[in-house]
HTML snippet that shows the backbone in 3Dmol.js (N, CA, C, O; Angstrom):
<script src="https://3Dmol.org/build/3Dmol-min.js"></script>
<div id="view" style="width:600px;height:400px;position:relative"></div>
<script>
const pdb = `
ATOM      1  N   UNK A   1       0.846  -1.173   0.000  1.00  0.00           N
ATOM      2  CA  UNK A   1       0.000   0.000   0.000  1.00  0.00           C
ATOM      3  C   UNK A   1       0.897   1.245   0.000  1.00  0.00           C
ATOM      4  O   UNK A   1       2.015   1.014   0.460  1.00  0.00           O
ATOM      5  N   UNK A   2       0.717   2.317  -0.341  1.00  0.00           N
ATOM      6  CA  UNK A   2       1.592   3.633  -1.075  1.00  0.00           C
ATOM      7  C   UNK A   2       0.962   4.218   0.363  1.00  0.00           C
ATOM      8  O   UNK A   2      -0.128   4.174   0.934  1.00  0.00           O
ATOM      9  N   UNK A   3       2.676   4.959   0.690  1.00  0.00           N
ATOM     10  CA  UNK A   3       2.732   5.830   1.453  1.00  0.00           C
ATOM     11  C   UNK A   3       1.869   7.349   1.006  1.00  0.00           C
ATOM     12  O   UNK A   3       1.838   8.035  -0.015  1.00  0.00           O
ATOM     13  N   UNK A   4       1.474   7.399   1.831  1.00  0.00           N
ATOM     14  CA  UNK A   4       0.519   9.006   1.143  1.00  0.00           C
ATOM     15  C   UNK A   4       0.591  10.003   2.594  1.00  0.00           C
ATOM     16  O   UNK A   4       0.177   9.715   3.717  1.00  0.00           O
ATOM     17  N   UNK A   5       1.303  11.329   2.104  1.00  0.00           N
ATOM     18  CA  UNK A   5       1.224  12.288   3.300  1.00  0.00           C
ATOM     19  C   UNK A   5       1.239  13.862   2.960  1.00  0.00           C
ATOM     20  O   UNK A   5       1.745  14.391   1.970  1.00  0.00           O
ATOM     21  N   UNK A   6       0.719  14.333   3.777  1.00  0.00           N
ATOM     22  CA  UNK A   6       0.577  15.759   3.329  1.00  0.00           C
ATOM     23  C   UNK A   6       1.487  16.731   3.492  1.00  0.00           C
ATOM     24  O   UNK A   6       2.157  16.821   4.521  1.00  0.00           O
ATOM     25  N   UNK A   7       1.612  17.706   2.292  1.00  0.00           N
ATOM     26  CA  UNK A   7       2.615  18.559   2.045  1.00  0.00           C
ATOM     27  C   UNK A   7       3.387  19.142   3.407  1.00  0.00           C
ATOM     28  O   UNK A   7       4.564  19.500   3.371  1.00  0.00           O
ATOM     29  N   UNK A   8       2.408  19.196   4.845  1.00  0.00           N
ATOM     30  CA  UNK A   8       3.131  19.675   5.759  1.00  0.00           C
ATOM     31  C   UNK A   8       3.800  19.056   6.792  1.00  0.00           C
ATOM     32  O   UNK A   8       4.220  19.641   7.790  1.00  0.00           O
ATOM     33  N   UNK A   9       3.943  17.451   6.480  1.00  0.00           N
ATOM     34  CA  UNK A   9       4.804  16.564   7.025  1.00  0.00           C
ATOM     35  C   UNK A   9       6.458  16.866   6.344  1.00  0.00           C
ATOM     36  O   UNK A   9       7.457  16.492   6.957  1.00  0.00           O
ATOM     37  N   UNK A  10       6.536  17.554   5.073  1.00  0.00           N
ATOM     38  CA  UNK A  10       7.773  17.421   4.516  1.00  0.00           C
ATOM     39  C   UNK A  10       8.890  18.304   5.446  1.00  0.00           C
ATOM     40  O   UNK A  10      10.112  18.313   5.295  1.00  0.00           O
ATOM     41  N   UNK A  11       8.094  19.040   6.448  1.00  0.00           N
ATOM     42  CA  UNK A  11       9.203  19.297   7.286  1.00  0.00           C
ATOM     43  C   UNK A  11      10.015  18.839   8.589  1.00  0.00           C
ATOM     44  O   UNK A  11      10.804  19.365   9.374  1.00  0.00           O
ATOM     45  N   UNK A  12       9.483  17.736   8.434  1.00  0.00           N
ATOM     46  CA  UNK A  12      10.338  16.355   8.900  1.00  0.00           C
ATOM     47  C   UNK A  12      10.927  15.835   8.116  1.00  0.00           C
ATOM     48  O   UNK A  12      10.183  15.361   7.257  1.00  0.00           O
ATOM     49  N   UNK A  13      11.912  15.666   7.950  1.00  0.00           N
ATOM     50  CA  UNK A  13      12.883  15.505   6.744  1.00  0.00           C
ATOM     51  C   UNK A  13      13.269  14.193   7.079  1.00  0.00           C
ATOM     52  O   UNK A  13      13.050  13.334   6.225  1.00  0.00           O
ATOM     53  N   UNK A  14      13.780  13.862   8.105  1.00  0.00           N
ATOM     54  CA  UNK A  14      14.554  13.009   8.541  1.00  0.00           C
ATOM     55  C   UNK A  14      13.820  11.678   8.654  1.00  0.00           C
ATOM     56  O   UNK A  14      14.382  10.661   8.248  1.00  0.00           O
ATOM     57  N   UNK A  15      12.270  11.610   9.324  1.00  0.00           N
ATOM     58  CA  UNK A  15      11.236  10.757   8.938  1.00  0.00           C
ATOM     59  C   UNK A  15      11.026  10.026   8.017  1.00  0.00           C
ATOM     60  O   UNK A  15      10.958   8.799   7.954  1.00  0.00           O
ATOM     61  N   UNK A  16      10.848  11.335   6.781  1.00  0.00           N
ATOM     62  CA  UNK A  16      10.753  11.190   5.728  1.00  0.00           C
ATOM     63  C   UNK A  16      11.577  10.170   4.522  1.00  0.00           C
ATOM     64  O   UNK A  16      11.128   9.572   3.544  1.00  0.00           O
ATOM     65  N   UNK A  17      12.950  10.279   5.074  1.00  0.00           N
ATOM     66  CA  UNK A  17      14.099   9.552   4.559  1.00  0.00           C
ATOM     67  C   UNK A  17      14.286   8.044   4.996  1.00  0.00           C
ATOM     68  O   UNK A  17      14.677   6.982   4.512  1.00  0.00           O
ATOM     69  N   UNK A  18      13.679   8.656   6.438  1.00  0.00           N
ATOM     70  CA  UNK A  18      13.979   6.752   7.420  1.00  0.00           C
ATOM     71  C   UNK A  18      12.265   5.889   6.603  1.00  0.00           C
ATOM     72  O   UNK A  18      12.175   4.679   6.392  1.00  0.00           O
ATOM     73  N   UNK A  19      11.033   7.020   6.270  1.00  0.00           N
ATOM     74  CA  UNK A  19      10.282   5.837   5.435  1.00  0.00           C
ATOM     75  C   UNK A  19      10.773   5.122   4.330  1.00  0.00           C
ATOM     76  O   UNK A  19      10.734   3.915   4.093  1.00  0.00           O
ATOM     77  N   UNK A  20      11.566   6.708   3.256  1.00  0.00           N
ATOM     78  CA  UNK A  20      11.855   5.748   1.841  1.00  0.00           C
ATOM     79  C   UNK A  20      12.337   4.748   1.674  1.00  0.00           C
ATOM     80  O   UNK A  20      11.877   3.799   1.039  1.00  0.00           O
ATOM     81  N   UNK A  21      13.506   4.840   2.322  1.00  0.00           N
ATOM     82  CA  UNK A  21      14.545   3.825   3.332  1.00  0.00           C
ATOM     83  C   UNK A  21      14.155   2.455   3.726  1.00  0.00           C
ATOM     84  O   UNK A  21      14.657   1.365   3.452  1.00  0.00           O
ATOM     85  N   UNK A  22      13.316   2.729   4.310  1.00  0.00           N
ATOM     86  CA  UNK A  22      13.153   1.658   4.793  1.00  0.00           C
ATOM     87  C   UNK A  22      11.804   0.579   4.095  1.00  0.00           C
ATOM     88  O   UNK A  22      11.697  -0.629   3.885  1.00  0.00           O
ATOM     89  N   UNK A  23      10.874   1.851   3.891  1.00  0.00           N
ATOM     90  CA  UNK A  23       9.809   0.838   3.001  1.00  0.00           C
ATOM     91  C   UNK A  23      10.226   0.567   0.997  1.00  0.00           C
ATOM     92  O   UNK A  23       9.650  -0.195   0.220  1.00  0.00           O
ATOM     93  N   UNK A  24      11.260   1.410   0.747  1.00  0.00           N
ATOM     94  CA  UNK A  24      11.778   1.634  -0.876  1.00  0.00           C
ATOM     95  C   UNK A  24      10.549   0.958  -1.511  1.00  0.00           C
ATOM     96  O   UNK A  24      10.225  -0.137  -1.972  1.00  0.00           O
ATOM     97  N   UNK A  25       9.979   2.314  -1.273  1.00  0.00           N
ATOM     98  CA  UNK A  25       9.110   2.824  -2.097  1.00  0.00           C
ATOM     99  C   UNK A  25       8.415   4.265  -2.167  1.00  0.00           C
ATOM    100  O   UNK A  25       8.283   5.019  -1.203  1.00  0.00           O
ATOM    101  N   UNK A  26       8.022   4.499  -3.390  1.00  0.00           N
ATOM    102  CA  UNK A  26       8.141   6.192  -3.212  1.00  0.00           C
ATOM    103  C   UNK A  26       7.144   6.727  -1.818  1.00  0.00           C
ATOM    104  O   UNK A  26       6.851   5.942  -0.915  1.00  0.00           O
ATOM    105  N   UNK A  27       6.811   7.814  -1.828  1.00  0.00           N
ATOM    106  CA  UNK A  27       6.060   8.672  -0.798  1.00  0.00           C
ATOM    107  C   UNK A  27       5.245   9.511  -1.321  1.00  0.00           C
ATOM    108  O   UNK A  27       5.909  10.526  -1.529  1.00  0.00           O
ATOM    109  N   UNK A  28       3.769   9.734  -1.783  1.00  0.00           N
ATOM    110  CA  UNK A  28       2.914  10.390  -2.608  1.00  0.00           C
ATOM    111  C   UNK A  28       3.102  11.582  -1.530  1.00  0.00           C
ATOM    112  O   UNK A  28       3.044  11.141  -0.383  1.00  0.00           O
ATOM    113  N   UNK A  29       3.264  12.661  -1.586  1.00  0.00           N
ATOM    114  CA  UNK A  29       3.344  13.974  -1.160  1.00  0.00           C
ATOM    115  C   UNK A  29       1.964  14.703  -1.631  1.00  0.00           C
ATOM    116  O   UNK A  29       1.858  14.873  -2.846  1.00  0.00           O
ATOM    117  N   UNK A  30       0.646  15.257  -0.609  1.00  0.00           N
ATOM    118  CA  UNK A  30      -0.206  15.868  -1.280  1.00  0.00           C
ATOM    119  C   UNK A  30      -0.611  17.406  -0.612  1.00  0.00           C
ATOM    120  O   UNK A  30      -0.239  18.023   0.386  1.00  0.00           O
ATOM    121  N   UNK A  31      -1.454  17.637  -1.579  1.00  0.00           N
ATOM    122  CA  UNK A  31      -1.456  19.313  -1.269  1.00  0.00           C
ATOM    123  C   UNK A  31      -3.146  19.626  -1.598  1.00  0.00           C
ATOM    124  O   UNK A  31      -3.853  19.340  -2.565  1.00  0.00           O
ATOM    125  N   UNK A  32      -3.359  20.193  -0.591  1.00  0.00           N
ATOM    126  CA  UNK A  32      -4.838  20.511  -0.472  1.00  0.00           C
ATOM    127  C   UNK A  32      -5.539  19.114  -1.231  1.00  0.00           C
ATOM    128  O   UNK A  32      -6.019  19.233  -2.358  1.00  0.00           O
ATOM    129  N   UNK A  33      -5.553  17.805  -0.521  1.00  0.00           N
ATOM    130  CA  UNK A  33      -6.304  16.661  -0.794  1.00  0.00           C
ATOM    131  C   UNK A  33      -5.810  16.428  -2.105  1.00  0.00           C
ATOM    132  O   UNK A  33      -6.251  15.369  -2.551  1.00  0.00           O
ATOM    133  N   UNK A  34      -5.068  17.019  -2.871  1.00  0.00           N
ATOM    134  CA  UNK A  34      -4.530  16.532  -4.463  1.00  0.00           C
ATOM    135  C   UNK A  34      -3.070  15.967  -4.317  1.00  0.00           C
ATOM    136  O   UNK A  34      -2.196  16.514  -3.643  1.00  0.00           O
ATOM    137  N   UNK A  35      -2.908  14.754  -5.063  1.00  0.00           N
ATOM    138  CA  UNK A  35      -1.687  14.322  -5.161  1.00  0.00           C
ATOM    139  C   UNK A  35      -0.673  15.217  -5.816  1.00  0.00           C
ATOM    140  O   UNK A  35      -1.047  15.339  -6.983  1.00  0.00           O
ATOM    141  N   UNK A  36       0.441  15.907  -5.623  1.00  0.00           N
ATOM    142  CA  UNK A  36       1.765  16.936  -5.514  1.00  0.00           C
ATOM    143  C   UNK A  36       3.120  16.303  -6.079  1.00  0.00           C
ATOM    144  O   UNK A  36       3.687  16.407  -7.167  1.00  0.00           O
ATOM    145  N   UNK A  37       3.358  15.733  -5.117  1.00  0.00           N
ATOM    146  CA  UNK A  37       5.270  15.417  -5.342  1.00  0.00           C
ATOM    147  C   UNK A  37       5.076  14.026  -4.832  1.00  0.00           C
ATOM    148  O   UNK A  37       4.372  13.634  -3.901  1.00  0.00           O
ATOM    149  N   UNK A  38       5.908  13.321  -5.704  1.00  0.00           N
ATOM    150  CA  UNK A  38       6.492  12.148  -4.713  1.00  0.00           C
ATOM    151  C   UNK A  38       8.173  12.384  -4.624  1.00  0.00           C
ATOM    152  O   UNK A  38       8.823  13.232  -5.234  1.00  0.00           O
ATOM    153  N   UNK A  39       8.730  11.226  -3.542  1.00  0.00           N
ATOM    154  CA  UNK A  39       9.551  11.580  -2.452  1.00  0.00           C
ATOM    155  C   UNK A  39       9.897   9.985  -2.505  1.00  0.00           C
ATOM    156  O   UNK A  39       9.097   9.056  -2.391  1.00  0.00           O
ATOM    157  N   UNK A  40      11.444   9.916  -2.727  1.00  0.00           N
ATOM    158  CA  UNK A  40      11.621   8.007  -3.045  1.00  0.00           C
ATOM    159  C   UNK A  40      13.197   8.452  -2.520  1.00  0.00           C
ATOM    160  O   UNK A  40      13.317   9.637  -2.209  1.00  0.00           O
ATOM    161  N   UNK A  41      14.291   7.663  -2.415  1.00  0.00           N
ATOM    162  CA  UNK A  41      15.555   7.313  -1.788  1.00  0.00           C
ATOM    163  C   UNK A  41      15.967   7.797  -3.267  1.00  0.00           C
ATOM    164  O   UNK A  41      15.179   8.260  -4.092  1.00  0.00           O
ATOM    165  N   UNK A  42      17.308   7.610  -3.445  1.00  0.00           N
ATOM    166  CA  UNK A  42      18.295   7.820  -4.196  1.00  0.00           C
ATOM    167  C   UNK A  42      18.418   6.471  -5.229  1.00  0.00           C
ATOM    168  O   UNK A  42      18.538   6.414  -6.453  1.00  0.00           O
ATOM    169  N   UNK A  43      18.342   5.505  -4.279  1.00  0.00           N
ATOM    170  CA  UNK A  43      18.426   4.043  -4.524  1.00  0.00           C
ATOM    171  C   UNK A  43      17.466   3.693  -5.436  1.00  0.00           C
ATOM    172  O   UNK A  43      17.702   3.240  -6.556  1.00  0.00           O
ATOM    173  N   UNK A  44      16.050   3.965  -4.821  1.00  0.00           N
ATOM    174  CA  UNK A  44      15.026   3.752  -5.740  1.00  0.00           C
ATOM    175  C   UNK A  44      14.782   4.287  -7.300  1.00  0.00           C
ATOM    176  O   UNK A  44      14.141   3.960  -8.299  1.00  0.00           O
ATOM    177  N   UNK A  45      15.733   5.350  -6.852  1.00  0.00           N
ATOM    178  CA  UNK A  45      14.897   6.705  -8.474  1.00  0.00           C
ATOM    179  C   UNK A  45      16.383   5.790  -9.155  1.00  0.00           C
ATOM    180  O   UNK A  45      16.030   5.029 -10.056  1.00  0.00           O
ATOM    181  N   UNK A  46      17.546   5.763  -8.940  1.00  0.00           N
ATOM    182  CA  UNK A  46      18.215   5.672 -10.194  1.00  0.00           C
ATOM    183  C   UNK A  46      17.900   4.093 -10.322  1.00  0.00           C
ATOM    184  O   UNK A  46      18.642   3.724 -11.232  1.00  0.00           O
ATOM    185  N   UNK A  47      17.033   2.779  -9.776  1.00  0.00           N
ATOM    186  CA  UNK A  47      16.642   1.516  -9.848  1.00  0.00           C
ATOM    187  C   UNK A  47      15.255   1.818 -10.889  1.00  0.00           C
ATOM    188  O   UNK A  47      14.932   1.002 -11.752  1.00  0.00           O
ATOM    189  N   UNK A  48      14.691   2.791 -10.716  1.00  0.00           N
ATOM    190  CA  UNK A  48      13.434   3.219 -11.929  1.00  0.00           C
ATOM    191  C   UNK A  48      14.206   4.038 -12.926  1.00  0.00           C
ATOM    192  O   UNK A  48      13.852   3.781 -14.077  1.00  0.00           O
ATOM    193  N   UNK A  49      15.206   4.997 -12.831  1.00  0.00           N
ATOM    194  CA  UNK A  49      15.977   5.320 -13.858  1.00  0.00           C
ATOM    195  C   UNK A  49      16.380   4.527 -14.773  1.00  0.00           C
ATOM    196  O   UNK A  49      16.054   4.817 -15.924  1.00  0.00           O
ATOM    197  N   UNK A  50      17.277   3.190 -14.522  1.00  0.00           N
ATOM    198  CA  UNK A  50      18.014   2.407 -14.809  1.00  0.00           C
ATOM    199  C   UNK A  50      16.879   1.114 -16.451  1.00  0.00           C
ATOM    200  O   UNK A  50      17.068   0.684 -17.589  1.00  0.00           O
ATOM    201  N   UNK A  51      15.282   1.105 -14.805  1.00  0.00           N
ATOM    202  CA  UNK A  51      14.101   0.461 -15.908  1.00  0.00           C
ATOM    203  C   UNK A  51      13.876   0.819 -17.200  1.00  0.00           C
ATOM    204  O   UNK A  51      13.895   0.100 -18.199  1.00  0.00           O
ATOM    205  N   UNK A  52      13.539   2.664 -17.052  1.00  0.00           N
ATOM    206  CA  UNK A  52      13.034   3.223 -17.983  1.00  0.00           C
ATOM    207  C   UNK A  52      14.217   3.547 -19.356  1.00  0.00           C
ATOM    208  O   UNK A  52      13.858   3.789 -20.509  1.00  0.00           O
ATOM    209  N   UNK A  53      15.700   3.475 -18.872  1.00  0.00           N
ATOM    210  CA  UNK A  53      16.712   3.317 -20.029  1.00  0.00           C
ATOM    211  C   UNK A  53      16.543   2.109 -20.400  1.00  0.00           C
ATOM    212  O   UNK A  53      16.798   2.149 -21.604  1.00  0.00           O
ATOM    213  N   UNK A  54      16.111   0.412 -19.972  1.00  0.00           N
ATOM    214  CA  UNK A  54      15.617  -0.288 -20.488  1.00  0.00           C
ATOM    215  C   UNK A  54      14.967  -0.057 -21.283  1.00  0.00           C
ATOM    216  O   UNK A  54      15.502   0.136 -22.375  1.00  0.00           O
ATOM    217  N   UNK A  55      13.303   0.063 -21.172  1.00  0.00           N
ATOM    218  CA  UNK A  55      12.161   0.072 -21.344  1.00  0.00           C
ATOM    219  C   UNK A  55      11.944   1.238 -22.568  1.00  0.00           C
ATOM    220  O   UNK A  55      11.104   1.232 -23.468  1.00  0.00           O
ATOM    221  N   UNK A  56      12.952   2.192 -22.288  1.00  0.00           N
ATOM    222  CA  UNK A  56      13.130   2.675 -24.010  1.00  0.00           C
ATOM    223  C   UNK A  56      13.590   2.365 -24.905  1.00  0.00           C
ATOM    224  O   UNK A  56      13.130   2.485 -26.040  1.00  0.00           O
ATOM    225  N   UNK A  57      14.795   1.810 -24.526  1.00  0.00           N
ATOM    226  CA  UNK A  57      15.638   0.857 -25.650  1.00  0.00           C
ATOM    227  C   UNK A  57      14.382   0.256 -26.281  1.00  0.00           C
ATOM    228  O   UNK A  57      13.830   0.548 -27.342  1.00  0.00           O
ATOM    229  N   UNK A  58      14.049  -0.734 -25.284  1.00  0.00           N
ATOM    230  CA  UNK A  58      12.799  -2.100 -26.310  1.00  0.00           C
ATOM    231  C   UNK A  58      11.977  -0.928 -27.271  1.00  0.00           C
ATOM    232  O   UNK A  58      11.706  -1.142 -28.453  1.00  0.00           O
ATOM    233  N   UNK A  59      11.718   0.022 -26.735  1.00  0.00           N
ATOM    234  CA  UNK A  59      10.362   0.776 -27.230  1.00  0.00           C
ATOM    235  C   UNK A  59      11.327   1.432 -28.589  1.00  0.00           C
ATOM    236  O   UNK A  59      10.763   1.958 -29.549  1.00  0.00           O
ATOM    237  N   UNK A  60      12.103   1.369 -28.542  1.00  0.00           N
ATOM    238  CA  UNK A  60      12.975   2.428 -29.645  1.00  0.00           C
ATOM    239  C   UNK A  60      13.034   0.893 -30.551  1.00  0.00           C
ATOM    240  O   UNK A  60      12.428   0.883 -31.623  1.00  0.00           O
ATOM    241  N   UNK A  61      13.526   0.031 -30.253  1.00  0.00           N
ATOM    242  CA  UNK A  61      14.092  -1.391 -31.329  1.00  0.00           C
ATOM    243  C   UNK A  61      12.209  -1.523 -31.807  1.00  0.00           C
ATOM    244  O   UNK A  61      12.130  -1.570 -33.035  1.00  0.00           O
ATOM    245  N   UNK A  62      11.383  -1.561 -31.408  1.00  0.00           N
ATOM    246  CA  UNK A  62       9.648  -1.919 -31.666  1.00  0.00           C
ATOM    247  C   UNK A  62       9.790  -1.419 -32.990  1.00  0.00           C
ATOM    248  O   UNK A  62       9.705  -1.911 -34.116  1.00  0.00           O
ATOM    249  N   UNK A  63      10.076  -0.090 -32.434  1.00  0.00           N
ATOM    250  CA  UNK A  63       9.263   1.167 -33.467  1.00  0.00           C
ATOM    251  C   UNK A  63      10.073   1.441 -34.592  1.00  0.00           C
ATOM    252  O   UNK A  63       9.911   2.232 -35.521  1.00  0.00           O
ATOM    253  N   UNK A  64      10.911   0.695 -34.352  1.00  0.00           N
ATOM    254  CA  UNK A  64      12.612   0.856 -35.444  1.00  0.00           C
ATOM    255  C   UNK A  64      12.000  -0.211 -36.743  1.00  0.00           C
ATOM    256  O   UNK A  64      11.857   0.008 -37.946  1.00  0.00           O
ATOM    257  N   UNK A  65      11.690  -1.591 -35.798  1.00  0.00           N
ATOM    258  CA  UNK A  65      11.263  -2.722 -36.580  1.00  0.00           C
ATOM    259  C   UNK A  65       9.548  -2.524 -37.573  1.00  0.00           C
ATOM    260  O   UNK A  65       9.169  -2.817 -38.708  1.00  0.00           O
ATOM    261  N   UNK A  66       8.818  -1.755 -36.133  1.00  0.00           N
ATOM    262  CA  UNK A  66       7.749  -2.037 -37.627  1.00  0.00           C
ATOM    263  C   UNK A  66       7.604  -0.735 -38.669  1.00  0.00           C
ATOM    264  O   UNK A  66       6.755  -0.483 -39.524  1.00  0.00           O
ATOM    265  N   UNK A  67       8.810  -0.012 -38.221  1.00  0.00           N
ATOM    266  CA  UNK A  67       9.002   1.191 -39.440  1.00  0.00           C
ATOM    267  C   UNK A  67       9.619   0.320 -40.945  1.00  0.00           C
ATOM    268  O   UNK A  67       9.307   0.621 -42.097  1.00  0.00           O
ATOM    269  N   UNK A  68      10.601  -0.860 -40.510  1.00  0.00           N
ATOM    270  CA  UNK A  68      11.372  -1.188 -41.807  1.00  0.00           C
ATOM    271  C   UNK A  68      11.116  -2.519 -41.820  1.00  0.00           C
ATOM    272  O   UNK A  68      11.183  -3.044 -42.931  1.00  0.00           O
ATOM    273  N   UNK A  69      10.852  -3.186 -40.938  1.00  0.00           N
ATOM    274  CA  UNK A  69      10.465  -4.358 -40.756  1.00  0.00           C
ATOM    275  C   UNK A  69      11.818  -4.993 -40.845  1.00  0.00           C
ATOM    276  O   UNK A  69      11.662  -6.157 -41.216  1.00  0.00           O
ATOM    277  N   UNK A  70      13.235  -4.675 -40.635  1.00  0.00           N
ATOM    278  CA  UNK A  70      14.448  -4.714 -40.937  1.00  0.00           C
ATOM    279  C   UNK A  70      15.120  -5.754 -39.260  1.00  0.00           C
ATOM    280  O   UNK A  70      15.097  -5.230 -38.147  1.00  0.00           O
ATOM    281  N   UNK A  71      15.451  -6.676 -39.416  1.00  0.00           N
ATOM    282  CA  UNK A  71      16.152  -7.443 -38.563  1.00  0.00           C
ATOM    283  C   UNK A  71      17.425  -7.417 -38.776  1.00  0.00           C
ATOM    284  O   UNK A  71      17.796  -7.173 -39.924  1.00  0.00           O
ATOM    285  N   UNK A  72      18.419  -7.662 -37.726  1.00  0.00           N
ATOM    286  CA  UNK A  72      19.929  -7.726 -38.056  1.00  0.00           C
ATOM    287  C   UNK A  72      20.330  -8.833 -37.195  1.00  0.00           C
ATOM    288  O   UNK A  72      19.802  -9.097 -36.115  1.00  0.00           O
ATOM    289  N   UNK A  73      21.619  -9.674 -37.920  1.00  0.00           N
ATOM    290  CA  UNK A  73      22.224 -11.225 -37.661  1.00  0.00           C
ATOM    291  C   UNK A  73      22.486 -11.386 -35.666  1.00  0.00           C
ATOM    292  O   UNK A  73      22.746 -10.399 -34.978  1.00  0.00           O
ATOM    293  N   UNK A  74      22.408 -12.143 -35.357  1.00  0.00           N
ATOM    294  CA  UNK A  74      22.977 -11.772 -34.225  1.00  0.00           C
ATOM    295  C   UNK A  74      23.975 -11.381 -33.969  1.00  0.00           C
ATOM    296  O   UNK A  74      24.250 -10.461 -33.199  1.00  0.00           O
ATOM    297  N   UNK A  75      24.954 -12.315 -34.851  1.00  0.00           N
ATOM    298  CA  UNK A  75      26.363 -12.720 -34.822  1.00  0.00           C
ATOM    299  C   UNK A  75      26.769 -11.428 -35.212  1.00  0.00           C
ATOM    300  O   UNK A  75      27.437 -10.829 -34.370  1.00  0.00           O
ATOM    301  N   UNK A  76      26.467 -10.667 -36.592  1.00  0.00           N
ATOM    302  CA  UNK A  76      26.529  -9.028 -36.942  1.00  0.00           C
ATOM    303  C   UNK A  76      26.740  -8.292 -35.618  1.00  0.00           C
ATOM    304  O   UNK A  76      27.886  -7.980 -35.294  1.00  0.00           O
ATOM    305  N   UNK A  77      25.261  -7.873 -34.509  1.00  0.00           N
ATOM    306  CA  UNK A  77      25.204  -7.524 -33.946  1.00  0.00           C
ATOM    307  C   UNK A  77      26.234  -7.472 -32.704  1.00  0.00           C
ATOM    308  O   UNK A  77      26.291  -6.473 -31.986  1.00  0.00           O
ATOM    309  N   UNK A  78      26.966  -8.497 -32.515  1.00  0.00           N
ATOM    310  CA  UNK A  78      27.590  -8.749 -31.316  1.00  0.00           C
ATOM    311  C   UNK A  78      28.876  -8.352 -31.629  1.00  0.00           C
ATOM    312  O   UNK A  78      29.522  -7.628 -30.871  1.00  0.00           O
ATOM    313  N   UNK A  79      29.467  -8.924 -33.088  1.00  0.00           N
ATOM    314  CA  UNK A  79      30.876  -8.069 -33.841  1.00  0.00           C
ATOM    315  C   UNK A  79      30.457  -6.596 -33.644  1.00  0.00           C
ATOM    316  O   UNK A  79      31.409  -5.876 -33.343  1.00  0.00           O
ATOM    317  N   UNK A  80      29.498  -6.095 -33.721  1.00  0.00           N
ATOM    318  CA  UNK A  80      29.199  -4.514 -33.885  1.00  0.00           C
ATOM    319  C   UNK A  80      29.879  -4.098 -32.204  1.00  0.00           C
ATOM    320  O   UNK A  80      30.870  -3.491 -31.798  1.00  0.00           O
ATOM    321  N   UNK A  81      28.956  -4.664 -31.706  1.00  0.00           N
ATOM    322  CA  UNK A  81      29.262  -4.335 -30.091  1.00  0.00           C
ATOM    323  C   UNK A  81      30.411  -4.287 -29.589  1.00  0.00           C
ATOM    324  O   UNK A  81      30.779  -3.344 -28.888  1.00  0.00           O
ATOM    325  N   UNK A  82      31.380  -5.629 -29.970  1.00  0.00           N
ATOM    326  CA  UNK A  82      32.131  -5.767 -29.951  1.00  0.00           C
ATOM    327  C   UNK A  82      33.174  -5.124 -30.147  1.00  0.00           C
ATOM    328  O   UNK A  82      33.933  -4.753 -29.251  1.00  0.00           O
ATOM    329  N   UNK A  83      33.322  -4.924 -31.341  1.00  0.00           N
ATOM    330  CA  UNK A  83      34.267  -3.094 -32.127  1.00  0.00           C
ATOM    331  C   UNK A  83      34.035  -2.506 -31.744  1.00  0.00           C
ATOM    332  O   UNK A  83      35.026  -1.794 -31.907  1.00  0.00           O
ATOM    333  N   UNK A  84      33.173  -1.749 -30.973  1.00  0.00           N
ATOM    334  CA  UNK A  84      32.430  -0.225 -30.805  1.00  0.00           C
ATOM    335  C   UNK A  84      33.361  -0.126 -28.994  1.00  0.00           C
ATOM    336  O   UNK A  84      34.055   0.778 -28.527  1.00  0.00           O
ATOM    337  N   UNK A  85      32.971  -1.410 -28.432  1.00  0.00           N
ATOM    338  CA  UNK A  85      33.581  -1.696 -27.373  1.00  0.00           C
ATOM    339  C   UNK A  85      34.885  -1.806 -26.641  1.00  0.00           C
ATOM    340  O   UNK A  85      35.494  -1.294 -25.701  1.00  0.00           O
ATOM    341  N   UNK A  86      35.015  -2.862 -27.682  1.00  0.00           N
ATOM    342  CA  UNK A  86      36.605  -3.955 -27.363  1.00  0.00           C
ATOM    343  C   UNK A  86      37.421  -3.501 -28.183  1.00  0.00           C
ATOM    344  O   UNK A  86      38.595  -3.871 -28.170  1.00  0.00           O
ATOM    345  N   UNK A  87      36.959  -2.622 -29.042  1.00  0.00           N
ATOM    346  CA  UNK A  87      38.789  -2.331 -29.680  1.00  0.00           C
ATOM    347  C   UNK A  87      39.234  -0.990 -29.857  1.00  0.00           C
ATOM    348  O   UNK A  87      40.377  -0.767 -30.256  1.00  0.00           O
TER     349      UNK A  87
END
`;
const viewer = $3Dmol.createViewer("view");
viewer.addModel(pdb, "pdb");
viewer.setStyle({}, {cartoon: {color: "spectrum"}});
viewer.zoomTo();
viewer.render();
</script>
């Protein structure tokens, strides 16, 4: 269940850090009964950072493929990596 607290708890700071911390998961921050800011660890945001550089890649290779409908070898692919990388 999602932490939910109002804008004038954020001046407990220290609270605030020992929840993310400890429950890692964000903190819905709200303001006059409307959801505002959320509030997550360091740990968490660059672990959803890290997803969403996933999760674009796939979305970028999708939209690449049903533009040309164009596949490439594996073996191609991995020499590519490879050079770009290793040498």
């Amino acid at each position: 269940m999602p932490t939910i607290m109002p804008i004038r708890d954020l001046r407990n700071t220290s609270e605030i850090s020992e929840i993310a911390h400890r429950q890692k998961e964000p903190i819905f921050i709200t303001k006059n009964g409307y959801s505002d800011l959320v509030v997550m660890s360091a740990e968490l945001y660059e672990k959803f950072a890290r997803e969403n550089r996933i999760d674009q890649a796939i979305f970028e290779a999708e939209q690449e493929f049903a533009e040309t409908g164009k596949t490439i070898d594996a073996k191609d692919a991995f020499a590519e990596l490879e050079k770009k990388y290793f040498e």
